[in-house]
PDB file of N, CA, C and O in Angstrom:
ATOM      1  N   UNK A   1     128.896 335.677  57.153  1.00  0.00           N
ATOM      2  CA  UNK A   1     128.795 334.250  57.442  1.00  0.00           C
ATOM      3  C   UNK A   1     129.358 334.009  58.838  1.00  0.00           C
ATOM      4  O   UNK A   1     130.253 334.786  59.172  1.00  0.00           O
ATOM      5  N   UNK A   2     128.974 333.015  59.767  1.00  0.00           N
ATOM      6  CA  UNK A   2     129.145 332.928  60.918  1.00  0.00           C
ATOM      7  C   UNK A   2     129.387 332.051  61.238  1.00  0.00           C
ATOM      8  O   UNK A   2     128.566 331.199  60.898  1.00  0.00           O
ATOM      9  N   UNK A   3     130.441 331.579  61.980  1.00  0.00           N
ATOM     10  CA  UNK A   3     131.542 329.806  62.190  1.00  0.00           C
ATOM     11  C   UNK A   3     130.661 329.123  62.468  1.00  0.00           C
ATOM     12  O   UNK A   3     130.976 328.042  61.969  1.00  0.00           O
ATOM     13  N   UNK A   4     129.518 328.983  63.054  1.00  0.00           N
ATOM     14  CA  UNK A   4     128.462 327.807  62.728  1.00  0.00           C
ATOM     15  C   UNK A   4     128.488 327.783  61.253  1.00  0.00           C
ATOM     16  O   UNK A   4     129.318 327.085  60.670  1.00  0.00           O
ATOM     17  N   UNK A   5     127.715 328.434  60.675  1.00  0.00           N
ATOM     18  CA  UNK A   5     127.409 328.042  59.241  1.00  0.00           C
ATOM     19  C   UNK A   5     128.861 327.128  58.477  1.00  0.00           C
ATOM     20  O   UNK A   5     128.793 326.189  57.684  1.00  0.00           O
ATOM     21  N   UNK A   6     129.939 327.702  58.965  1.00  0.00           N
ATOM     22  CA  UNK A   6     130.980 327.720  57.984  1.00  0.00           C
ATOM     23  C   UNK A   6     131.666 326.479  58.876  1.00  0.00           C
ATOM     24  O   UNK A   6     132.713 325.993  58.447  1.00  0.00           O
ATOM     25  N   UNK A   7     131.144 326.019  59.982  1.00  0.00           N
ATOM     26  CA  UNK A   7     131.655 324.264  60.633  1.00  0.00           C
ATOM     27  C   UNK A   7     130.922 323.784  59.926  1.00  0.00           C
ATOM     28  O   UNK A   7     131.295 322.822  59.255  1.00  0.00           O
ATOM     29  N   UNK A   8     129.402 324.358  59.799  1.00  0.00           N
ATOM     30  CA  UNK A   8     128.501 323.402  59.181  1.00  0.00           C
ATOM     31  C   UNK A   8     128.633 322.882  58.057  1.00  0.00           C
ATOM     32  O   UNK A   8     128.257 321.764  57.704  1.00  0.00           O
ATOM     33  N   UNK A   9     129.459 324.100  57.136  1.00  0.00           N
ATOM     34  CA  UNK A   9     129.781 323.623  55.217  1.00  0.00           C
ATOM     35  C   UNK A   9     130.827 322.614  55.621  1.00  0.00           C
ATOM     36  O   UNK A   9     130.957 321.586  54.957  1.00  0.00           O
ATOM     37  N   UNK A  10     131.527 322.837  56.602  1.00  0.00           N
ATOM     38  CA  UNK A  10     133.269 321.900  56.461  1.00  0.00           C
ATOM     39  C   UNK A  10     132.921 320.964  56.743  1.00  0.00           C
ATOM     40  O   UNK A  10     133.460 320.164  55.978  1.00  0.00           O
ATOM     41  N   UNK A  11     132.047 320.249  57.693  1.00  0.00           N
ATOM     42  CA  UNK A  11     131.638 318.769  58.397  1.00  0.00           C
ATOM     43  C   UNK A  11     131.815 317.691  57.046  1.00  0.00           C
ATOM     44  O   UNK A  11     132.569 316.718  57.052  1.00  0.00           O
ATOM     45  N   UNK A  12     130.994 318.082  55.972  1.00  0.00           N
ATOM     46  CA  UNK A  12     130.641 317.077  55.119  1.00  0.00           C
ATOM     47  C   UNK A  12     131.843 316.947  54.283  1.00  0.00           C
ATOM     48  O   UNK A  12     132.047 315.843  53.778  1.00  0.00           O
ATOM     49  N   UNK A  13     132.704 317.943  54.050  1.00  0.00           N
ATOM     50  CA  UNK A  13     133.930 317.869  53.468  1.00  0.00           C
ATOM     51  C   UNK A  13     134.844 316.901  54.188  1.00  0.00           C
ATOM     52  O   UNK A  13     135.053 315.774  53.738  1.00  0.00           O
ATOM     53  N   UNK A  14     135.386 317.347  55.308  1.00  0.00           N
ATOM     54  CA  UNK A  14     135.661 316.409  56.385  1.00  0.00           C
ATOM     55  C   UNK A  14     135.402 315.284  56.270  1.00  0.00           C
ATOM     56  O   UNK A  14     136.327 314.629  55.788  1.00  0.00           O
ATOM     57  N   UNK A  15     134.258 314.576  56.577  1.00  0.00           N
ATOM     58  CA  UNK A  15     133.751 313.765  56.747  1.00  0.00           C
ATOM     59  C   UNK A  15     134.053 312.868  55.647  1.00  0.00           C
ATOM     60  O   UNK A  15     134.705 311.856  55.905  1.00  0.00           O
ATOM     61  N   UNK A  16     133.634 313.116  54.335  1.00  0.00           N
ATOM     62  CA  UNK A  16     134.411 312.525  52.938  1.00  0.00           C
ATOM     63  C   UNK A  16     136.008 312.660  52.504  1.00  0.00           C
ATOM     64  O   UNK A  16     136.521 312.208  51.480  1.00  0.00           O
ATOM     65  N   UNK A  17     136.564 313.306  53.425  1.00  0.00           N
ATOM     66  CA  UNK A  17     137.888 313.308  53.676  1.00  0.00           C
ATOM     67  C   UNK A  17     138.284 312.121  54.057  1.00  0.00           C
ATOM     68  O   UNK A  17     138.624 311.213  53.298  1.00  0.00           O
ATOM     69  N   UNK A  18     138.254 312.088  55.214  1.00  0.00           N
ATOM     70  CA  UNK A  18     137.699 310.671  56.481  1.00  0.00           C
ATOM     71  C   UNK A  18     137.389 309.571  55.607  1.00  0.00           C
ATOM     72  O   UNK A  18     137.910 308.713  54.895  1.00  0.00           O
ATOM     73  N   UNK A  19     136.735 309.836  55.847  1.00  0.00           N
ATOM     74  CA  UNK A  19     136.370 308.169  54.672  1.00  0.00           C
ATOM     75  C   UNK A  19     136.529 307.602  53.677  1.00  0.00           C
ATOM     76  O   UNK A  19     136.339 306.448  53.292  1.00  0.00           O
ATOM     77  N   UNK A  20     137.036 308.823  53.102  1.00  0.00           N
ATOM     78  CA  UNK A  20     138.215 308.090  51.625  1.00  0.00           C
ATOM     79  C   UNK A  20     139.695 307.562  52.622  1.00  0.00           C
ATOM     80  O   UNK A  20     140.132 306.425  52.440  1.00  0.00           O
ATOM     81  N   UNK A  21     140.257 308.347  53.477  1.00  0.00           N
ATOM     82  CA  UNK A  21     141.259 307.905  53.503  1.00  0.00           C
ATOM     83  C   UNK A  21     141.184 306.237  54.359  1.00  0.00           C
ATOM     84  O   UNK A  21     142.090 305.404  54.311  1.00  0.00           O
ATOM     85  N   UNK A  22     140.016 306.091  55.020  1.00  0.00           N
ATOM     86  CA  UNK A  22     139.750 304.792  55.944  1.00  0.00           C
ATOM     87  C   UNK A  22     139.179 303.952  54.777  1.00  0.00           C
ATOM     88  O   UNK A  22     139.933 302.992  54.615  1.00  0.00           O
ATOM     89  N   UNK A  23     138.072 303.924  53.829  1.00  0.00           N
ATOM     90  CA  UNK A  23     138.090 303.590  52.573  1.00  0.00           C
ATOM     91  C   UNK A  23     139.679 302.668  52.188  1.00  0.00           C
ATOM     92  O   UNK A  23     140.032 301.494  52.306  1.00  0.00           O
ATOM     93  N   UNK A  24     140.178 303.643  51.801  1.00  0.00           N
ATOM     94  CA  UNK A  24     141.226 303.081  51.148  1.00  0.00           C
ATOM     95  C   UNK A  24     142.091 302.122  51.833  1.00  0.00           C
ATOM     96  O   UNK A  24     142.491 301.174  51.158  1.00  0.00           O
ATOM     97  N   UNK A  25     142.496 302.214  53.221  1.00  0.00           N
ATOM     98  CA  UNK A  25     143.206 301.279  54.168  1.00  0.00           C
ATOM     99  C   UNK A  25     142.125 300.433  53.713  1.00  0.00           C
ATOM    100  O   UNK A  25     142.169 300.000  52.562  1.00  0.00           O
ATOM    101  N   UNK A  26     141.038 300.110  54.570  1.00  0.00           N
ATOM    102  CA  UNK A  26     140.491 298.791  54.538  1.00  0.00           C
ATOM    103  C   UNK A  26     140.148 298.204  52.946  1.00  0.00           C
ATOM    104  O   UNK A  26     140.037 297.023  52.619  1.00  0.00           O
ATOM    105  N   UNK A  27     140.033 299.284  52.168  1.00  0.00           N
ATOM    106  CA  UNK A  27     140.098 298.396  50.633  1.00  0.00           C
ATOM    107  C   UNK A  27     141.473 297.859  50.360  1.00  0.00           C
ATOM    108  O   UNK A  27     141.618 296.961  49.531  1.00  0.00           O
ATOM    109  N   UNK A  28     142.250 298.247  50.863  1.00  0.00           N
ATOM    110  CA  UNK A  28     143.824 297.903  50.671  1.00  0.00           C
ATOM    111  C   UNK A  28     143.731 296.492  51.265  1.00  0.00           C
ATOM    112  O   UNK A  28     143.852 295.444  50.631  1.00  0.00           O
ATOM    113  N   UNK A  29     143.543 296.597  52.321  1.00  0.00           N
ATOM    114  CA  UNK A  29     143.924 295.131  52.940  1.00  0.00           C
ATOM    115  C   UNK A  29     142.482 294.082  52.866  1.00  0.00           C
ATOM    116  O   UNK A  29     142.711 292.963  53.326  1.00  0.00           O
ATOM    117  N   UNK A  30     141.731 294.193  52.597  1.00  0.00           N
ATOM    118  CA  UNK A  30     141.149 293.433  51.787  1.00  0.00           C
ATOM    119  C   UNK A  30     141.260 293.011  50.454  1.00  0.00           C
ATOM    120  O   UNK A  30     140.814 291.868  50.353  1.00  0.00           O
ATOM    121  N   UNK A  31     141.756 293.553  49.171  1.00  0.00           N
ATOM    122  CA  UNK A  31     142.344 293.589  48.074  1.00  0.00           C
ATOM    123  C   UNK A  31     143.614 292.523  48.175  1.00  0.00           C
ATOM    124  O   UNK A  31     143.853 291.602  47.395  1.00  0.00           O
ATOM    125  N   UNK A  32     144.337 292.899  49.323  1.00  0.00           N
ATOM    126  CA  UNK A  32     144.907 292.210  49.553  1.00  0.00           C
ATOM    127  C   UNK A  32     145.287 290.851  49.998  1.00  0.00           C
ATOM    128  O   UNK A  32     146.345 290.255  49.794  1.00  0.00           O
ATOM    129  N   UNK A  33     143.959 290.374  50.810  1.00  0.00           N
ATOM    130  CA  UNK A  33     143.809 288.856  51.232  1.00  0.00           C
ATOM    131  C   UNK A  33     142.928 288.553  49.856  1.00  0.00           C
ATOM    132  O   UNK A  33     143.317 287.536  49.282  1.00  0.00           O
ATOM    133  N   UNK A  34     142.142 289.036  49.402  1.00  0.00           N
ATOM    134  CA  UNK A  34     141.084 288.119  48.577  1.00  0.00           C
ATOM    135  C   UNK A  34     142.378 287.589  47.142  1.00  0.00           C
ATOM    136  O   UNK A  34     142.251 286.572  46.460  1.00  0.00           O
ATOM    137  N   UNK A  35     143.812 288.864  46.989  1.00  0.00           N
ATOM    138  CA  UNK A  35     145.053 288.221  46.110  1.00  0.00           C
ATOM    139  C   UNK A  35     145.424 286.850  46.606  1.00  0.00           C
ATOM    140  O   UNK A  35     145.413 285.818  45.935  1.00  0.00           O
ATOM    141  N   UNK A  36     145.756 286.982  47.876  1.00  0.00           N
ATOM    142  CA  UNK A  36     146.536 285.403  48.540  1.00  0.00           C
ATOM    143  C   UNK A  36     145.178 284.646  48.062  1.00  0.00           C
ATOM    144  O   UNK A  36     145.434 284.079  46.999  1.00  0.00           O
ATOM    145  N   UNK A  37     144.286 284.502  48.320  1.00  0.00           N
ATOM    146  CA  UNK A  37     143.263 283.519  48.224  1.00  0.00           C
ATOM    147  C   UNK A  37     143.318 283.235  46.851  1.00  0.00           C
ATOM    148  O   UNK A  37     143.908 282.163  46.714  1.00  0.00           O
ATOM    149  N   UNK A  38     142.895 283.809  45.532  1.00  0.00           N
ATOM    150  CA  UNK A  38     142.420 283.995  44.470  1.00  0.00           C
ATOM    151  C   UNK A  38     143.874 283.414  43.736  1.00  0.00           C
ATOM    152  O   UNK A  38     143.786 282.512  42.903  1.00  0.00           O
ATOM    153  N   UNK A  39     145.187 283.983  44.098  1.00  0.00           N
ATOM    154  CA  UNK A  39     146.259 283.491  43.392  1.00  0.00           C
ATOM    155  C   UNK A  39     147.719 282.727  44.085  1.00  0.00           C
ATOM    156  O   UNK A  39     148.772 282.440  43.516  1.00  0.00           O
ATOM    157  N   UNK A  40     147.233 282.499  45.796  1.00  0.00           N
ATOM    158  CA  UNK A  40     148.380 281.648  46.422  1.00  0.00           C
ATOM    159  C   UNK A  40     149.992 282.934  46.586  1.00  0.00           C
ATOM    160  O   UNK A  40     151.034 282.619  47.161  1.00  0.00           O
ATOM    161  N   UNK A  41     149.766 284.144  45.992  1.00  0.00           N
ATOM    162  CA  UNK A  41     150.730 284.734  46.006  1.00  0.00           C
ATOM    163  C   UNK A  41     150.549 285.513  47.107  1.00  0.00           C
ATOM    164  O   UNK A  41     149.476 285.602  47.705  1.00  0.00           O
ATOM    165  N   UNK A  42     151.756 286.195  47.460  1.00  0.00           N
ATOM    166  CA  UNK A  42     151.878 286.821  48.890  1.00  0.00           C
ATOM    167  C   UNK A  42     151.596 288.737  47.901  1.00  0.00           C
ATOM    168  O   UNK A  42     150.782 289.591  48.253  1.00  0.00           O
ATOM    169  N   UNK A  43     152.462 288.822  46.845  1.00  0.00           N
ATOM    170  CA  UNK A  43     152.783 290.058  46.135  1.00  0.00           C
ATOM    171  C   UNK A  43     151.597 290.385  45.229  1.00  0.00           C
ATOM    172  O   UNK A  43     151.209 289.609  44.357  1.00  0.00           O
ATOM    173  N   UNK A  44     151.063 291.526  45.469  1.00  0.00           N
ATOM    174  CA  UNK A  44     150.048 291.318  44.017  1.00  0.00           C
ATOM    175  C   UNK A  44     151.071 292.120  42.776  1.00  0.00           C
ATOM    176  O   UNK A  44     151.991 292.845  43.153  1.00  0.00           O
ATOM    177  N   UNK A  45     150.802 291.904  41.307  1.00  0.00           N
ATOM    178  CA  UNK A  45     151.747 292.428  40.464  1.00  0.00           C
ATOM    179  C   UNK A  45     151.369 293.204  40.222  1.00  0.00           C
ATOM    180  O   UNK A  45     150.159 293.414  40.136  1.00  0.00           O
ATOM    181  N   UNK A  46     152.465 294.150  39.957  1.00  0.00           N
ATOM    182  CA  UNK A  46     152.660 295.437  39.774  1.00  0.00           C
ATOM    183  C   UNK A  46     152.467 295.629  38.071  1.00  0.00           C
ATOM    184  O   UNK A  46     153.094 295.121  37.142  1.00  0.00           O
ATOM    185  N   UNK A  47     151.549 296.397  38.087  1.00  0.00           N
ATOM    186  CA  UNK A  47     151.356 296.259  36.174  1.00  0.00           C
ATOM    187  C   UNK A  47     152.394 296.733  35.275  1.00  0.00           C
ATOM    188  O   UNK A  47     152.341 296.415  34.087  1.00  0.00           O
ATOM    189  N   UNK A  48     153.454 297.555  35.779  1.00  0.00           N
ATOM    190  CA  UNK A  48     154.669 297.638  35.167  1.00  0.00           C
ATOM    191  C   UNK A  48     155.569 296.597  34.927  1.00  0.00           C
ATOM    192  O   UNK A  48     156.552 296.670  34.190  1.00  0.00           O
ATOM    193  N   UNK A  49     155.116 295.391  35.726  1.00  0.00           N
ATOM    194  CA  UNK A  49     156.462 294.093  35.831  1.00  0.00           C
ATOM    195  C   UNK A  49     156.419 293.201  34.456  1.00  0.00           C
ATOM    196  O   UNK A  49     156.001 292.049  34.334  1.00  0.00           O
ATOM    197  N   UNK A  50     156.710 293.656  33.930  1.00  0.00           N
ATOM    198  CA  UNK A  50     157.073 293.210  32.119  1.00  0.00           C
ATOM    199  C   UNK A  50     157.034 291.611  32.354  1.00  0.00           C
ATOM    200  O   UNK A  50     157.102 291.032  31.270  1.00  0.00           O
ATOM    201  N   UNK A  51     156.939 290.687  33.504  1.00  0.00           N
ATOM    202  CA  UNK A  51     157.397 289.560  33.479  1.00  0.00           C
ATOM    203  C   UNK A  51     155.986 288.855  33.984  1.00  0.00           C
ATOM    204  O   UNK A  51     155.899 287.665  34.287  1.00  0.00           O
ATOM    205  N   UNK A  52     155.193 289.549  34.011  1.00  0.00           N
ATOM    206  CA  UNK A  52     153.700 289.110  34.451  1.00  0.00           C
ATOM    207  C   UNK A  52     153.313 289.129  33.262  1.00  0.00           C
ATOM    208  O   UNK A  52     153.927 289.658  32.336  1.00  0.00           O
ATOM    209  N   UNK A  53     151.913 288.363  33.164  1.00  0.00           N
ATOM    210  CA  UNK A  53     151.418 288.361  31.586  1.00  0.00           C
ATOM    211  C   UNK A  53     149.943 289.522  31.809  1.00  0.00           C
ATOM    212  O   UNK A  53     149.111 289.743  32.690  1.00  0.00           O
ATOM    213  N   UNK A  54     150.221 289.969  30.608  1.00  0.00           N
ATOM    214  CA  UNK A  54     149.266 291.012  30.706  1.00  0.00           C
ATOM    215  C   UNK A  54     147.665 290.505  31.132  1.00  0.00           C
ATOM    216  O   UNK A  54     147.099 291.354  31.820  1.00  0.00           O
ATOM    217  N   UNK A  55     147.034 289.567  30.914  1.00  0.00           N
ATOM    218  CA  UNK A  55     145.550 289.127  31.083  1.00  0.00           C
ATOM    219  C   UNK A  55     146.001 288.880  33.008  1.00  0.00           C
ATOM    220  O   UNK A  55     145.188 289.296  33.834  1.00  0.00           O
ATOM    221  N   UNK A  56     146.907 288.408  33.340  1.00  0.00           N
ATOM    222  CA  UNK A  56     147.064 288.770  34.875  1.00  0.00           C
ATOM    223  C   UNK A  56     146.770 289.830  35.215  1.00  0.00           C
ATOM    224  O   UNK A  56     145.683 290.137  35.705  1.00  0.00           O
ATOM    225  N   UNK A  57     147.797 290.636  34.984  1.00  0.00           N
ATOM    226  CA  UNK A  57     148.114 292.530  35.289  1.00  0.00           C
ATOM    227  C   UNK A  57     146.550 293.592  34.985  1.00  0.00           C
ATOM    228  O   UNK A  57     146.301 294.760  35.284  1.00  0.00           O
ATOM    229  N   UNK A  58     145.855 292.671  34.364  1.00  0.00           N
ATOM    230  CA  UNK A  58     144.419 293.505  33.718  1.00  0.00           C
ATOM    231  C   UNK A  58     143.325 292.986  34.984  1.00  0.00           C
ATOM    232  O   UNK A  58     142.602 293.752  35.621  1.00  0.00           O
ATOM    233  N   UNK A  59     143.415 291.325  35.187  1.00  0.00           N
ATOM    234  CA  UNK A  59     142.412 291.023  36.181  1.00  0.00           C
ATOM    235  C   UNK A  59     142.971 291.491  37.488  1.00  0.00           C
ATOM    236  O   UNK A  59     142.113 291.401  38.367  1.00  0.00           O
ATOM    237  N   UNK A  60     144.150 291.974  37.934  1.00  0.00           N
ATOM    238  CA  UNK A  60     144.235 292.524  39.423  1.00  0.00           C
ATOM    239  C   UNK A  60     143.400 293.943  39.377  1.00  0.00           C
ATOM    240  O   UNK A  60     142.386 294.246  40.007  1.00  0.00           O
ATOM    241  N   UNK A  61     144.178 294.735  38.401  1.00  0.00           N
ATOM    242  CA  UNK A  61     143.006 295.917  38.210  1.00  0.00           C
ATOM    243  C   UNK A  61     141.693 296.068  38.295  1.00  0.00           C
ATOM    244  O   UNK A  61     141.104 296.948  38.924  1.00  0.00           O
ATOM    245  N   UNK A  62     141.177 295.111  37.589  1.00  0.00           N
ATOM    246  CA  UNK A  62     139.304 294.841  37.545  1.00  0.00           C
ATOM    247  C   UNK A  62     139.031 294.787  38.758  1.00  0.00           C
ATOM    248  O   UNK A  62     138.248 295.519  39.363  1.00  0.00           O
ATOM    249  N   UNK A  63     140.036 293.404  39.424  1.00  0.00           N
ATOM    250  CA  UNK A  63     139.494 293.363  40.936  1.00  0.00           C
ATOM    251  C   UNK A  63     139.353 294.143  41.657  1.00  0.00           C
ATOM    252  O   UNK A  63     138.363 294.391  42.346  1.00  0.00           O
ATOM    253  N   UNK A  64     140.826 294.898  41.568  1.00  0.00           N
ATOM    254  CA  UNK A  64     141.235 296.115  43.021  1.00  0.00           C
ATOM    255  C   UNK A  64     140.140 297.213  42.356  1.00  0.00           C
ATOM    256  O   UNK A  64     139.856 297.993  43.265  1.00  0.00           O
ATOM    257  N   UNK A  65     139.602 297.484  41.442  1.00  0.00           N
ATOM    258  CA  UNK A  65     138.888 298.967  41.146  1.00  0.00           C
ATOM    259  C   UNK A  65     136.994 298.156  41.548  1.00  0.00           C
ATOM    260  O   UNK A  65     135.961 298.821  41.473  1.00  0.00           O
ATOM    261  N   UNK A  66     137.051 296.612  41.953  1.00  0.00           N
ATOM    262  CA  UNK A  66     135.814 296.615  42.365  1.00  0.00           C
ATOM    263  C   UNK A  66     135.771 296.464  43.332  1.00  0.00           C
ATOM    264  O   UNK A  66     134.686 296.880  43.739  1.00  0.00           O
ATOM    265  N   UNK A  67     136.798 295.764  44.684  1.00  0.00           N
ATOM    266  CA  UNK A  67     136.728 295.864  45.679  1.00  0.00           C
ATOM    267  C   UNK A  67     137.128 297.403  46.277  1.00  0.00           C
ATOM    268  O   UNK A  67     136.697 297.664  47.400  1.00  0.00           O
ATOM    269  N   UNK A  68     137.735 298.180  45.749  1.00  0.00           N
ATOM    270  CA  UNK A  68     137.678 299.977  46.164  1.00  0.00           C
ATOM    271  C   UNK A  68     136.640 300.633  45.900  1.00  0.00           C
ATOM    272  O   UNK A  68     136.441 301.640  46.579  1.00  0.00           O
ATOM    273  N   UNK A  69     135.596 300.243  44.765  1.00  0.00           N
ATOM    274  CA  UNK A  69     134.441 300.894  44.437  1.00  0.00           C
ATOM    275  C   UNK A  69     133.110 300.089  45.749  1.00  0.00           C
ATOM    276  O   UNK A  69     132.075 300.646  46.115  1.00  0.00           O
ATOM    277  N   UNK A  70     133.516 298.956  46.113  1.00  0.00           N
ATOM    278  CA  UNK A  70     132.186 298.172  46.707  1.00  0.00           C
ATOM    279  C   UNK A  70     132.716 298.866  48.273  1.00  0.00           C
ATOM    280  O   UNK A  70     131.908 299.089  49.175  1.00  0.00           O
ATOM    281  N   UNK A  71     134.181 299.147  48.392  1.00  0.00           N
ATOM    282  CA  UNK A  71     134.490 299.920  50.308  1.00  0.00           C
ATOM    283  C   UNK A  71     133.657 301.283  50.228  1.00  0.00           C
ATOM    284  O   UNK A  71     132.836 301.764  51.009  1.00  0.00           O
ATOM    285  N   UNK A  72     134.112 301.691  49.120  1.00  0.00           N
ATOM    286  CA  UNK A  72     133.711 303.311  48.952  1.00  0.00           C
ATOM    287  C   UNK A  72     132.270 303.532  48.804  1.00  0.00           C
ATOM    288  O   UNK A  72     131.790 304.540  49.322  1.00  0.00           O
ATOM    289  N   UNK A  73     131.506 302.698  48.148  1.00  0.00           N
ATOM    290  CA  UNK A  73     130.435 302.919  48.207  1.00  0.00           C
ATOM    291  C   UNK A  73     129.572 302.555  49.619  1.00  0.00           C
ATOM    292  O   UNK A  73     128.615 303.318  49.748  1.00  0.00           O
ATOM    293  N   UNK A  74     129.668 301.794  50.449  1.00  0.00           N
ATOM    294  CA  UNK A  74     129.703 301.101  51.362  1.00  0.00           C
ATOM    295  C   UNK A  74     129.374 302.208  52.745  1.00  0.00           C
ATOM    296  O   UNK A  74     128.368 302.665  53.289  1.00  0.00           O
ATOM    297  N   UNK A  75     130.946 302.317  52.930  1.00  0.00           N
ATOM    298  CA  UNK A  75     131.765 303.388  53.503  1.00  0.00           C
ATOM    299  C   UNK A  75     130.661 304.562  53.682  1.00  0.00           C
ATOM    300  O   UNK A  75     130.147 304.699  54.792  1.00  0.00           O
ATOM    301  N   UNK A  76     130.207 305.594  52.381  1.00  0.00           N
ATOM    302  CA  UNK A  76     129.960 306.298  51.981  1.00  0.00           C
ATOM    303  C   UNK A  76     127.846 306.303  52.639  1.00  0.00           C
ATOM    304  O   UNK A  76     127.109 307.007  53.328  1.00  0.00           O
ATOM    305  N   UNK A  77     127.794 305.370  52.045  1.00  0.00           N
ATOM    306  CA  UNK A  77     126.162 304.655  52.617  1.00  0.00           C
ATOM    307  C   UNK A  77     126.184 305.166  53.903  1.00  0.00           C
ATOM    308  O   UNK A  77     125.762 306.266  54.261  1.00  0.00           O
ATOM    309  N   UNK A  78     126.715 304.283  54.596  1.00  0.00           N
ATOM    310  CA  UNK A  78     127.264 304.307  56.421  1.00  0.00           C
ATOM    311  C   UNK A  78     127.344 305.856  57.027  1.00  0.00           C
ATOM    312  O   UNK A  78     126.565 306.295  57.874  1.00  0.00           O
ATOM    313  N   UNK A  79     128.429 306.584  56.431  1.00  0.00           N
ATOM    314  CA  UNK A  79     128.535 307.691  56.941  1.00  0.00           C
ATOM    315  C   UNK A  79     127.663 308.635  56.526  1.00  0.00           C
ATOM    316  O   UNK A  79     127.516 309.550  57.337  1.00  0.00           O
ATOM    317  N   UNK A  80     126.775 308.745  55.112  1.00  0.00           N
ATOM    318  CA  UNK A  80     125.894 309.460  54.716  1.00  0.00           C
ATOM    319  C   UNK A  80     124.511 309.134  55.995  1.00  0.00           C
ATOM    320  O   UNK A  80     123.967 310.167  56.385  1.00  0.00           O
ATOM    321  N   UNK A  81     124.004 307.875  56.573  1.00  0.00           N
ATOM    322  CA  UNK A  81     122.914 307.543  57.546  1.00  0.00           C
ATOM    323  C   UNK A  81     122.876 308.079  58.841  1.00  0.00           C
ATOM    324  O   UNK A  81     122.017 308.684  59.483  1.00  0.00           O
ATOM    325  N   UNK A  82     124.594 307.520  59.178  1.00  0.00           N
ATOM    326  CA  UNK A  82     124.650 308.567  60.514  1.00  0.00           C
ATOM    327  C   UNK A  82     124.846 309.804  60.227  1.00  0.00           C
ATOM    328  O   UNK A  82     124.302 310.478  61.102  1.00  0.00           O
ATOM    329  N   UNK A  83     125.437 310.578  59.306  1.00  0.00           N
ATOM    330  CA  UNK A  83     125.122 311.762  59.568  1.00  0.00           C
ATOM    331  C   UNK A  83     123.933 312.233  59.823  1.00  0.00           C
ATOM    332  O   UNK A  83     123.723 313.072  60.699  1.00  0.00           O
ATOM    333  N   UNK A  84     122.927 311.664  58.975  1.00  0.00           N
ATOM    334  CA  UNK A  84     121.677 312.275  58.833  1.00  0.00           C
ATOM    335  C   UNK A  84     120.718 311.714  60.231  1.00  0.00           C
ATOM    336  O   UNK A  84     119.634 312.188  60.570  1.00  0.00           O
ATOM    337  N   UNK A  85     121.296 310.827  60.759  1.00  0.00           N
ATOM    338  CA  UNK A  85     120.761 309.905  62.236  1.00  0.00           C
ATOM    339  C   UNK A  85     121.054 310.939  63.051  1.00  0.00           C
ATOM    340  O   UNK A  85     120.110 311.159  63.810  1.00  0.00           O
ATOM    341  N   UNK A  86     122.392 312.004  63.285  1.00  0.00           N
ATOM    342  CA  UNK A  86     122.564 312.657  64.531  1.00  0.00           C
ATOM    343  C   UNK A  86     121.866 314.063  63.488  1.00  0.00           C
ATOM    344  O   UNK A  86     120.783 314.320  64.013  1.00  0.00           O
ATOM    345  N   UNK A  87     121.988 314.606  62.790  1.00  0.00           N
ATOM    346  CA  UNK A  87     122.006 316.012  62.025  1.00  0.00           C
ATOM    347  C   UNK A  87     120.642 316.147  61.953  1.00  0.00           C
ATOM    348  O   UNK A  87     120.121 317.219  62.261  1.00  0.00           O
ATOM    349  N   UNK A  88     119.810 314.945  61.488  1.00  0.00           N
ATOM    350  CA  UNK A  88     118.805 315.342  61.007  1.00  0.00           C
ATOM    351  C   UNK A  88     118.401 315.815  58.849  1.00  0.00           C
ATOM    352  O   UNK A  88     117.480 315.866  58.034  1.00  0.00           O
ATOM    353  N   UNK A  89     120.454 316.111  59.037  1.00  0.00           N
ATOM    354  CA  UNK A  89     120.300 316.737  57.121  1.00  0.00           C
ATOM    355  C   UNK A  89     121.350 315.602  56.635  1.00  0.00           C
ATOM    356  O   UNK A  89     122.012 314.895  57.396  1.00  0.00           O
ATOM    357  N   UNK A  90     121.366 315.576  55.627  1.00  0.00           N
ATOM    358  CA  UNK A  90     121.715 314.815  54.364  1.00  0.00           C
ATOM    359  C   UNK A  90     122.967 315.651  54.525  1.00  0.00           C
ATOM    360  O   UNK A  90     123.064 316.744  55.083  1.00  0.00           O
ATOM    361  N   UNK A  91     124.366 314.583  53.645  1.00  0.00           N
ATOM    362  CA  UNK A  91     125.447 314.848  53.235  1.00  0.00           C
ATOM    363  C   UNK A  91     125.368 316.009  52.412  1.00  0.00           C
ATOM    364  O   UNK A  91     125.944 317.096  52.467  1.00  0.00           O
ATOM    365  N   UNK A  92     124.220 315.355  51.360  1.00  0.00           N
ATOM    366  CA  UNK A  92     124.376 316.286  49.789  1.00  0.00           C
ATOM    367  C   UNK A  92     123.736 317.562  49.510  1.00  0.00           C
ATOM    368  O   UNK A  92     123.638 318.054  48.387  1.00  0.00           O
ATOM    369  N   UNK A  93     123.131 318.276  51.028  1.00  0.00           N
ATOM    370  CA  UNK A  93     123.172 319.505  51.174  1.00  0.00           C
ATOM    371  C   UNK A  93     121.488 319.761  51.405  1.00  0.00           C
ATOM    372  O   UNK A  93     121.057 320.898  51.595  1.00  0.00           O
TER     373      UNK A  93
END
């Protein structure tokens, strides 16, 4: 096997490396303003805080696992096009 081939396997690894971790910042801080908006609070609760009521502590979850699923998928779209815009090949091999 020859370091072309073997940059070539790592790119896409990389690349979904990359974008989970930028993914996650910008799902973070979006997650985070649509809380202030949605509940006037600065903190979102922590589902361990015994002093929140559970139907709270359940809808932050729903939210944060759909606004991380709608970055990631997103995200993922984006970087799967340009790859294939400069490469010519697909992420998925």
């Amino acid at each position: 096997m020859n370091s072309a081939n073997s940059l070539q396997d790592l790119t896409p690894k990389l690349l979904g490396f990359a974008t989970g971790l930028l993914g996650g910042a910008i799902a973070g801080g979006v997650f985070s303003r649509l809380w202030r908006v949605v509940s006037d609070e600065d903190e979102v609760p922590d589902p361990t805080a015994l002093d929140r009521d559970v139907s709270e502590v359940l809808l932050v979850g729903a939210l944060q696992g759909a606004v991380f699923g709608l970055v990631k998928a997103a995200l993922s779209r984006i970087t799967s096009q340009g790859y294939q815009r400069l490469t010519g090949k697909s992420l998925r091999g």
